[in-house]
C-alpha positions as CSV (number, residue, x, y, z in Angstrom):
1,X,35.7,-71.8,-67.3
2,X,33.5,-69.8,-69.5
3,X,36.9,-68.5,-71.1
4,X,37.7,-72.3,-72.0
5,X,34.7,-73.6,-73.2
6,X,34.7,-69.8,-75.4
7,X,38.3,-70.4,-76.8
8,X,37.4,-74.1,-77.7
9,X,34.4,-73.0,-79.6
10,X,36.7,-70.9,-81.4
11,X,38.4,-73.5,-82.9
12,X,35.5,-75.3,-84.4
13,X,33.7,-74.7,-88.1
14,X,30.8,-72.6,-87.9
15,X,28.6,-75.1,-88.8
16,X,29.2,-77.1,-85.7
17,X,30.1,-73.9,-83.4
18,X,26.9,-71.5,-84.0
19,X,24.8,-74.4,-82.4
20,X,26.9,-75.4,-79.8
21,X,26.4,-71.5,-78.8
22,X,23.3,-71.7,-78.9
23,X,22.8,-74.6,-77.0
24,X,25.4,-73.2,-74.0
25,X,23.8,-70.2,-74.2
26,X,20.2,-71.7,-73.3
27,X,21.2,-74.2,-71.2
28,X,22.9,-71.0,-69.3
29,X,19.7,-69.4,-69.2
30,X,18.3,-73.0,-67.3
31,X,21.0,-73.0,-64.4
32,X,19.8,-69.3,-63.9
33,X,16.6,-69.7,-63.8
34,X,17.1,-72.9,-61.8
35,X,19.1,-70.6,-59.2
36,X,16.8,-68.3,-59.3
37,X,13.8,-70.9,-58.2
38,X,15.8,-72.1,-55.0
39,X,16.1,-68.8,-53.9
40,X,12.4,-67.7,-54.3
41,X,12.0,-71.1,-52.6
42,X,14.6,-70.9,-49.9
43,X,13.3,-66.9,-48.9
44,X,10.1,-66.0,-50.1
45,X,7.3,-66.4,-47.2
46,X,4.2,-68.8,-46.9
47,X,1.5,-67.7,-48.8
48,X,-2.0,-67.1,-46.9
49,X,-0.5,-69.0,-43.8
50,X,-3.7,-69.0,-41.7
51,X,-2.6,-68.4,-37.9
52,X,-0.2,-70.0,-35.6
53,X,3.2,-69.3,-34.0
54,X,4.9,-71.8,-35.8
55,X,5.9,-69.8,-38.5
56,X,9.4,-68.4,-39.5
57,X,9.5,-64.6,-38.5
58,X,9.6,-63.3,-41.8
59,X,6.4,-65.4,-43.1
60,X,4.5,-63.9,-40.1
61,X,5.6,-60.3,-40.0
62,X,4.5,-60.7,-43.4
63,X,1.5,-61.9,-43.3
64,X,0.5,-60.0,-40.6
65,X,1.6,-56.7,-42.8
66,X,-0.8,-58.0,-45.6
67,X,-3.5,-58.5,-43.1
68,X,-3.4,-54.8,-41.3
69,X,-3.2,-53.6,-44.4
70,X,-6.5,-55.2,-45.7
71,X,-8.3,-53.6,-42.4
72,X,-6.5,-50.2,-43.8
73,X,-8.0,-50.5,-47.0
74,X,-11.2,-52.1,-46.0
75,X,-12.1,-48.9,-43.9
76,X,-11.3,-46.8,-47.0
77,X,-13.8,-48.2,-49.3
78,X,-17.0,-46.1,-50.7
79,X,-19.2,-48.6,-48.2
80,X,-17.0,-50.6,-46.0
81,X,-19.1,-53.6,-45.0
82,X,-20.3,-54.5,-40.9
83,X,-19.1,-56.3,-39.7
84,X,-16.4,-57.6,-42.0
85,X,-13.0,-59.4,-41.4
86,X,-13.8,-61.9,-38.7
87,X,-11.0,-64.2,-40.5
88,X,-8.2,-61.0,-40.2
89,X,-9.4,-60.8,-36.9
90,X,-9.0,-64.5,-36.2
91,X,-5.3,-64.5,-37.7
92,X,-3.9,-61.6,-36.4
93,X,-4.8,-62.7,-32.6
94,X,-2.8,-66.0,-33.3
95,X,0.4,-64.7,-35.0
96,X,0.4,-61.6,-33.1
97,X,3.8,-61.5,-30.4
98,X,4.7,-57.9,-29.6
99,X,8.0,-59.7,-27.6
100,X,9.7,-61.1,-30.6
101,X,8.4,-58.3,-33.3
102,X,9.2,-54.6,-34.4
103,X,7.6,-52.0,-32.3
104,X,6.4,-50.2,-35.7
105,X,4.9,-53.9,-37.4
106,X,2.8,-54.1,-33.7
107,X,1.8,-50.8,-32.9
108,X,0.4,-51.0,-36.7
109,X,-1.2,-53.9,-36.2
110,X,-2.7,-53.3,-33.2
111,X,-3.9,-49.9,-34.1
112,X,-5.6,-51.8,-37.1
113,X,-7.1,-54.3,-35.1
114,X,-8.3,-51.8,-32.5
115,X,-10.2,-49.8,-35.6
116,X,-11.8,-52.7,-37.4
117,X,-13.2,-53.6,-33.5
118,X,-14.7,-50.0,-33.5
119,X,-16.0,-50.4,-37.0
120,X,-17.9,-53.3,-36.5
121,X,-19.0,-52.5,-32.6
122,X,-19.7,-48.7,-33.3
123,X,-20.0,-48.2,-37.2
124,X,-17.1,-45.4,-36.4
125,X,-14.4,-45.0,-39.0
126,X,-11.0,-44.6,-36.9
127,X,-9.5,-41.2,-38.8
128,X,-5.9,-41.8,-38.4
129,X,-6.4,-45.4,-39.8
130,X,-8.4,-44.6,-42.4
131,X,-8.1,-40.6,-42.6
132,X,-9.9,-38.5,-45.5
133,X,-8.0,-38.0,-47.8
134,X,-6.2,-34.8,-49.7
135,X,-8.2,-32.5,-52.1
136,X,-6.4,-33.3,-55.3
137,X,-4.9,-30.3,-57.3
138,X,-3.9,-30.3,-61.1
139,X,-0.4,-28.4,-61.4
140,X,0.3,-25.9,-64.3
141,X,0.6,-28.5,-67.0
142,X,3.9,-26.3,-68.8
143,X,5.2,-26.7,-65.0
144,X,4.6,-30.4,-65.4
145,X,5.9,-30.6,-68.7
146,X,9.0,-28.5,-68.3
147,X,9.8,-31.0,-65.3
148,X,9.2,-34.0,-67.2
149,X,10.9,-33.4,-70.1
150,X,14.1,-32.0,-68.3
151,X,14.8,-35.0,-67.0
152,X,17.9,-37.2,-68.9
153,X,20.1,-39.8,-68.1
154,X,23.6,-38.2,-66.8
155,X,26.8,-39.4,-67.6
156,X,29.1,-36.6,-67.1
157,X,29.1,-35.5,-63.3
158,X,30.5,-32.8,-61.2
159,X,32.8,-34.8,-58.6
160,X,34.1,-31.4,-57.1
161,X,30.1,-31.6,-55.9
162,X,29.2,-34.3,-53.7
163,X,25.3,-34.3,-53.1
164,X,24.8,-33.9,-49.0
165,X,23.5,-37.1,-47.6
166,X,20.3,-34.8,-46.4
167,X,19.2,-34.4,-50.0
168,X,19.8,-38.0,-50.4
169,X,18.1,-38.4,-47.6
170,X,15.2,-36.9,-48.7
171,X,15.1,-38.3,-52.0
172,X,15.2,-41.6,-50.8
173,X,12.6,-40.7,-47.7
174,X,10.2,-39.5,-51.0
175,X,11.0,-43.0,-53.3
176,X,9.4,-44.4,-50.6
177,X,6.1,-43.3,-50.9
178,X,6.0,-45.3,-54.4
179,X,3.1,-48.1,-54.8
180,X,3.7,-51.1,-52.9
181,X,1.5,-54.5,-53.0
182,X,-0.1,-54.5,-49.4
183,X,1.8,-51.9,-48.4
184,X,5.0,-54.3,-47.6
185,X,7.6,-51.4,-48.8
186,X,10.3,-53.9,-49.2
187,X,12.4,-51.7,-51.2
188,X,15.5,-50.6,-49.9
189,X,18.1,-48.3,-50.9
190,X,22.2,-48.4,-50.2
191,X,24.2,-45.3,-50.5
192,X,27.9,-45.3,-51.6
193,X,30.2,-42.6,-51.5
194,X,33.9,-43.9,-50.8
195,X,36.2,-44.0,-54.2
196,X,37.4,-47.2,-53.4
197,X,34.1,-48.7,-52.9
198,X,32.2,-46.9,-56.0
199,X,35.0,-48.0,-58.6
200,X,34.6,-51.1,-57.4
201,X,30.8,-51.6,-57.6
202,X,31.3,-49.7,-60.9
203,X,33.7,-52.6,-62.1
204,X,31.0,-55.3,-61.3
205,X,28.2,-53.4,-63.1
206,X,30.1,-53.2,-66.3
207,X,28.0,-50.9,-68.2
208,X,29.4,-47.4,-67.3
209,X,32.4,-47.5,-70.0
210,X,33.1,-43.9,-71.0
211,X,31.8,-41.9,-67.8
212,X,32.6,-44.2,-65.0
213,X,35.7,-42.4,-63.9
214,X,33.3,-38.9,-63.6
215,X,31.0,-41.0,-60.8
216,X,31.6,-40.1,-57.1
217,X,28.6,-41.7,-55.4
218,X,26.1,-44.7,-56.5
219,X,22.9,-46.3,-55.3
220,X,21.6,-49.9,-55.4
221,X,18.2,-50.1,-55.3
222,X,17.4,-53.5,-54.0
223,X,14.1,-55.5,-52.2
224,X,13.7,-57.8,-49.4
225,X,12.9,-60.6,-50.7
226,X,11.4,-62.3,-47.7
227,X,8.6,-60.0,-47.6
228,X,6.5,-61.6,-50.8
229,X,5.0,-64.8,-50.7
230,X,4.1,-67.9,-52.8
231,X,3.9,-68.0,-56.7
232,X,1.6,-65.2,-57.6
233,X,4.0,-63.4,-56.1
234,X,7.1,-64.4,-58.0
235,X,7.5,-61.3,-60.0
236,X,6.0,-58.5,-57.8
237,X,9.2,-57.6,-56.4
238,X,10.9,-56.7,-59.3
239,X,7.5,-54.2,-59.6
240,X,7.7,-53.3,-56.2
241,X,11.5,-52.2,-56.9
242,X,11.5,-50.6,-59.9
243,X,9.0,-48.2,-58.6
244,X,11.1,-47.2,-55.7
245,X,14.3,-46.7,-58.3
246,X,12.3,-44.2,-60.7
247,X,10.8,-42.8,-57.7
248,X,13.8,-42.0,-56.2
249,X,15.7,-41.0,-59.8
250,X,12.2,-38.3,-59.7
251,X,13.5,-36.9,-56.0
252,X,16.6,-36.1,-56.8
253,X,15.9,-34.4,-60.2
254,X,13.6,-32.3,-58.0
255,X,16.5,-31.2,-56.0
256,X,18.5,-30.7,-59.0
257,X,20.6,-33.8,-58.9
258,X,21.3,-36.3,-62.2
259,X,21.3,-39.9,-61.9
260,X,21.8,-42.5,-64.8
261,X,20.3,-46.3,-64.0
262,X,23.0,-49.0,-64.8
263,X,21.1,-52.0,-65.2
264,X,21.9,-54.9,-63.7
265,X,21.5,-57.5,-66.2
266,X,23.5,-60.1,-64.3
267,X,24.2,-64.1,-63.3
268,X,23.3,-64.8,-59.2
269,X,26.9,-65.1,-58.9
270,X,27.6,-61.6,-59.7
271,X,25.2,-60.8,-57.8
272,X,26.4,-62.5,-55.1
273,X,29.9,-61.0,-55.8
274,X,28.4,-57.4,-55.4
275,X,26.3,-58.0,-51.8
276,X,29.5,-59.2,-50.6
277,X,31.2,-56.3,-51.7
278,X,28.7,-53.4,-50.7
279,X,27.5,-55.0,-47.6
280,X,24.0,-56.1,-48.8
281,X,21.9,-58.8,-47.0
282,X,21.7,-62.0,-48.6
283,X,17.5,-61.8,-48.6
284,X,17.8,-58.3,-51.3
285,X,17.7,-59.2,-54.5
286,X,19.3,-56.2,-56.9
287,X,16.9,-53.9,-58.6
288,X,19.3,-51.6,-60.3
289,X,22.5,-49.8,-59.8
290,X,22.2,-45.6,-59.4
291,X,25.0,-43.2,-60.3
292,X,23.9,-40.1,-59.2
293,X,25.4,-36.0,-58.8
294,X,25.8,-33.3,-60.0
295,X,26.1,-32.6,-63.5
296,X,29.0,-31.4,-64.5
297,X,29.0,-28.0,-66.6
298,X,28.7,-28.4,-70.4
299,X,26.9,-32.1,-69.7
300,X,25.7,-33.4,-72.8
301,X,22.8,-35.8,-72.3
302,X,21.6,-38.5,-75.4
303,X,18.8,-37.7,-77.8
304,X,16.7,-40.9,-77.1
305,X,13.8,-40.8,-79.0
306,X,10.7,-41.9,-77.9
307,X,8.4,-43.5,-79.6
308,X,5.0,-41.9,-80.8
309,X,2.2,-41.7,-78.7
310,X,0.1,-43.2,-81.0
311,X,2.2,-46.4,-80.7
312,X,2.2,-46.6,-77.0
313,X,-1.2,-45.4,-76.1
314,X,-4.2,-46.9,-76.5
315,X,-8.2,-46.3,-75.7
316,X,-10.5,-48.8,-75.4
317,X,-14.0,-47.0,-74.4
């Protein structure tokens, strides 16, 4: 269709065509954005749901995540108030159901529960909810530096190589450590390896042209969707994700493995074309794509300057 409506563009004067582009091209942009809405709608969870067991799963384990969470931080302040959260307590003892939920979402819960009960009855901080934290060290800042600055974007790798799926492992164990809003860790992250499978991923993405055929594994760094709620919320995924992918794209360098984000700059039917394909639930929306491995020998890597720190920076004491 889109190749029709381009070909009979074609064949009209500028002075008509140019707006007629511009006015497909927004209207595009509308039945995206329009998609995009029902599908916030159609997944996202009930915002600040109060308590009952009337709730979809998802909305609850949600909001019971948020609300364990809040006890976590709560406990961790400089001078936690006492007693404080009658109303989590309140909400957690009516959406609470150990028989329909994960055994990790309730013995977190529970535990949390159990320690803002002590807190309140005995003024005792439970340590494994709340425990002190690390002394924090400053590392050799040329160490820093030299780690920093050596990482590039690959595009030239090593297929003789395949990265064992321990490193990956690991890398992936360590992106998910990254800063998440009420700790809901909704990122997620699919490994590919087969040929057949990464060319074809490859294909959908589009924006690998030149180095493609060098790439023997991917990642597609994606987020449940189901686990943010209302419209405050509407963006903080894409947050929540990106900070798992650069996370993640940090891991491996550490371990000596190059990685190259393909964006994935795409309509909701192409994205809907590539869960289908690499076996991605229907409630992730795609973050990014990941080629990753090791570099081949003689990589070159792009001179991407960045901008001045002048420009970017700014102090306001």
């Amino acid at each position: 269709m889109r190749r029709l409506v381009r070909s009979a563009l074609g064949h009209l004067p500028s002075r008509l065509r140019l707006p007629l582009m511009r006015f497909a091209l927004k209207g595009q942009t509308v039945l995206e954005h329009t998609a995009d809405m029902r599908r916030s709608i159609a997944l996202s969870s009930t915002p600040e749901v109060g308590f009952g067991r009337d709730l979809r799963p998802h909305s609850r384990d949600t909001q019971l995540i948020k609300d364990y969470h809040r006890i976590e931080k709560g406990l961790a302040m400089p001078a936690p108030k006492r007693p404080f959260g009658s109303a989590l307590e309140h909400r957690i003892d009516g959406l609470l159901d150990p028989a329909s939920m994960d055994d990790d979402l309730v013995r977190n819960v529970t535990s949390a529960r159990a320690a803002l009960s002590r807190w309140n009855d005995e003024g005792v901080v439970d340590e494994e909810i709340a425990p002190l934290g690390p002394e924090l060290r400053a590392l050799d800042r040329e160490a820093v530096e030299a780690f920093v600055f050596s990482r590039h974007s690959v595009r030239n790798f090593d297929r003789s190589r395949p990265v064992p799926h321990e490193i990956l492992d690991h890398a992936a164990e360590l992106a998910m450590t990254s800063p998440s809003v009420c700790n809901r860790r909704a990122g997620r992250i699919h490994l590919y390896c087969e040929d057949e499978l990464v060319e074809h991923i490859l294909r959908l993405q589009r924006g690998n042209m030149g180095f493609g055929q060098t790439v023997g594994q991917l990642a597609v760094v994606t987020v449940n969707s189901t686990l943010f709620a209302g419209a405050g919320e509407r963006n903080q995924k894409w947050i929540d994700g990106a900070l798992v992918a650069m996370s993640f794209v940090w891991a491996l360098h550490a371990h000596g493995v190059g990685a190259c984000m393909l964006n994935w700059s795409k309509s909701n039917a192409m994205s809907a074309r590539l869960r289908e394909v690499a076996d991605i639930p229907v409630r992730e929306d795609i973050i990014c794509v990941i080629a990753l491995g090791y570099p081949a020998a003689g990589y070159r890597v792009a001179r991407s300057p960045r901008r001045p720190t002048a420009e970017t920076i700014r102090h306001h004491d």
